[in-house]
LOKEPA-177836 format. One record per residue (C-alpha): x, y, z; residue in one letter. Coordinates in steps of 0.05 Angstrom, whole numbers, plus 32768, in hexadecimal, padded with zeros to 4 digits. Last residue first. Layout:
% residues N
XYZA
...
//
This chain:
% residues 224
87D989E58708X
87E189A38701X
87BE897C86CBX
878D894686D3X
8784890586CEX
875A88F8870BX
879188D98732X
87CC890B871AX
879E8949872BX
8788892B8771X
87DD89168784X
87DA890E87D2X
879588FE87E4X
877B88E6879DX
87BD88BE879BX
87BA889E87DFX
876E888C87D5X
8783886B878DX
87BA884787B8X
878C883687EBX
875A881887B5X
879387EF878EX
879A87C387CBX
874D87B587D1X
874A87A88785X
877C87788780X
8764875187BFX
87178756879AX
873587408759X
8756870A876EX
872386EE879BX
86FB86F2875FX
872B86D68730X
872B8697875FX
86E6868A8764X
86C3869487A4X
86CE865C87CCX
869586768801X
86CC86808839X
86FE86AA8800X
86C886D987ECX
86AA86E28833X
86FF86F78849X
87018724880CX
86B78748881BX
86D4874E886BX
8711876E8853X
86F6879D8830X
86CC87B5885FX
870E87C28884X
872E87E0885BX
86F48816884FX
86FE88268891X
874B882D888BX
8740885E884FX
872A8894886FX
876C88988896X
878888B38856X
87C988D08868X
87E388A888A0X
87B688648885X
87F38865884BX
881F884A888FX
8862884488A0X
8883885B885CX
88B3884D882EX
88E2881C8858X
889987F58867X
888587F6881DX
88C087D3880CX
88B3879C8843X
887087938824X
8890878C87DDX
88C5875887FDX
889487308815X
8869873087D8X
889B871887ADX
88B786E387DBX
886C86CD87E3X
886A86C48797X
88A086A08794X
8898867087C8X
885286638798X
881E862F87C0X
8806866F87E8X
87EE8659882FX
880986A1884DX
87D786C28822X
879E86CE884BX
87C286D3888DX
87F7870A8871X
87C0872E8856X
879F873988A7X
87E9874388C2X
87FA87788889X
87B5879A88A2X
87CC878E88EDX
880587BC88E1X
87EA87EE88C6X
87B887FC88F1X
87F387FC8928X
880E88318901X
87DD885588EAX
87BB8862892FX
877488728933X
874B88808970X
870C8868895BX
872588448920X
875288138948X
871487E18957X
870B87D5890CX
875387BE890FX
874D878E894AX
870E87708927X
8734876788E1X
876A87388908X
872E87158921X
8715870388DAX
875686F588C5X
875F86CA8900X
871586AA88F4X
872786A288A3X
876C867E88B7X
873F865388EBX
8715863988B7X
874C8627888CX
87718646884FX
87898616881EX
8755862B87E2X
875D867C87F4X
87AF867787EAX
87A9867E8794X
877E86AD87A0X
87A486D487D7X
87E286D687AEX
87CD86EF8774X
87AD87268796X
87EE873187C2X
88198731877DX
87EB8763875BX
87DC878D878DX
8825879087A5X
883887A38763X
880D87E18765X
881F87F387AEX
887187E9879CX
8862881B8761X
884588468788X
8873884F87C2X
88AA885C878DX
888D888C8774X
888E88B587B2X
88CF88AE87C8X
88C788B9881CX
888E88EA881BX
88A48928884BX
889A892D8896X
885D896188A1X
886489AE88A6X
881689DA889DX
87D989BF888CX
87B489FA8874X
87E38A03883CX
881489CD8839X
886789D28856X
888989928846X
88CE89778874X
890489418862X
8913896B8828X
895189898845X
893989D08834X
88FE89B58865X
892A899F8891X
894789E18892X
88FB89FE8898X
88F089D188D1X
892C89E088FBX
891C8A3688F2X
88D48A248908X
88ED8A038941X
891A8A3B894EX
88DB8A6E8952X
88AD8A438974X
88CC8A4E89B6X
88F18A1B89E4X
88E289DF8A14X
88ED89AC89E1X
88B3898789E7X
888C89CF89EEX
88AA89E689ACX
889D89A28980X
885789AC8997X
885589F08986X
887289DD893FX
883C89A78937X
8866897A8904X
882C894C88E4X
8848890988D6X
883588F78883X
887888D1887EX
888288C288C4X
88A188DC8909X
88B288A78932X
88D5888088F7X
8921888F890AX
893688B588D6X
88F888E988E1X
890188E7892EX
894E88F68924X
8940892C88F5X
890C894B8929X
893E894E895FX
89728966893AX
8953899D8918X
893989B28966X
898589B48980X
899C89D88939X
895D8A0C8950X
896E8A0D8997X
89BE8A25898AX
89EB89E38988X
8A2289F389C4X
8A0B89C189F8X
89C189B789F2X
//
């Protein structure tokens, strides 16, 4: 530890995590954990987390206790709302080019995830859902509109690993989702249904996100 006294050792540690993606928006920060990793008592820990948390980097909740902060909230939401419109666009105006074995990789892709649900990881949930949209719209006619949505996923990625952290709920329901858009799109649904339906889908997890995260904001009302 050379000269840094334990709790400027166990700030470090935890800052570095944060920066560096191990620890997530949303990441629970057990301090006992934190304590035994470190091979030192809770008290310095503590002391590292509430400077972080003067920081900002670092929320305390009732009954929940310290978690990594939101990385610019609003700014998460807006990307999500766009993205539902772009990605929805862009998987209806993809669903006429896709082939059989596009729908079966899809498909498969949304096998892997169901599988992850009994011992969930975010992350690697995550990851597979971009892989699942990126098959359904990767036959876009529109560079464009791909470039748009590319860089709006990307976005999301810098401002937060993965929504499913903090409403793991939602991942089931995902995946049922995914199943209706993938039928809609094999039965050549019409286009402003497959719209609609990849619209809505995106659109969902943010309203989960917001109920979770924001409940007076999402059902229009107040504060207190």
């Amino acid at each position: 530890m050379s000269q840094l006294s334990k709790s400027q050792h166990a700030y470090r540690w935890v800052k570095e995590r944060i920066a560096r993606g191990t620890f997530t928006p949303g990441y629970r920060l057990v301090l006992g954990s934190i304590a035994g990793e470190l091979d030192m008592s809770v008290v310095p820990v503590r002391e590292a987390i509430r400077q972080l948390e003067a920081e900002g980097l670092v929320t305390f909740e009732r009954n929940v206790g310290a978690r990594v902060s939101m990385v610019d909230d609003s700014q998460y939401r807006y990307s999500m709302q766009a993205l539902s419109i772009l990605e929805g666009t862009a998987t209806a105006l993809a669903a006429r080019s896709l082939t059989t074995d596009d729908l079966q990789h899809a498909r498969a892709l949304n096998e892997q995830m169901i599988e992850t649900l009994d011992h969930f990881d975010p992350p690697a949930f995550t990851a597979l859902n971009q892989k699942f949209h990126s098959v359904l719209f990767h036959a876009c006619p529109n560079p464009r509109l791909l470039e748009l949505v590319s860089g709006e996923w990307s976005r999301l990625g810098n401002l937060r690993a993965s929504t499913f952290s903090f409403v793991p709920g939602r991942a089931q329901e995902s995946v049922r989702e995914h199943e209706q858009i993938v039928a809609l799109i094999e039965t050549g649904a019409s286009l402003t249904e497959i719209e609609t339906a990849a619209r809505r889908h995106r659109s969902a997890t943010l309203d989960a996100y917001m109920i979770h995260e924001h409940p007076y904001e999402a059902l229009g009302l107040p504060a207190f």
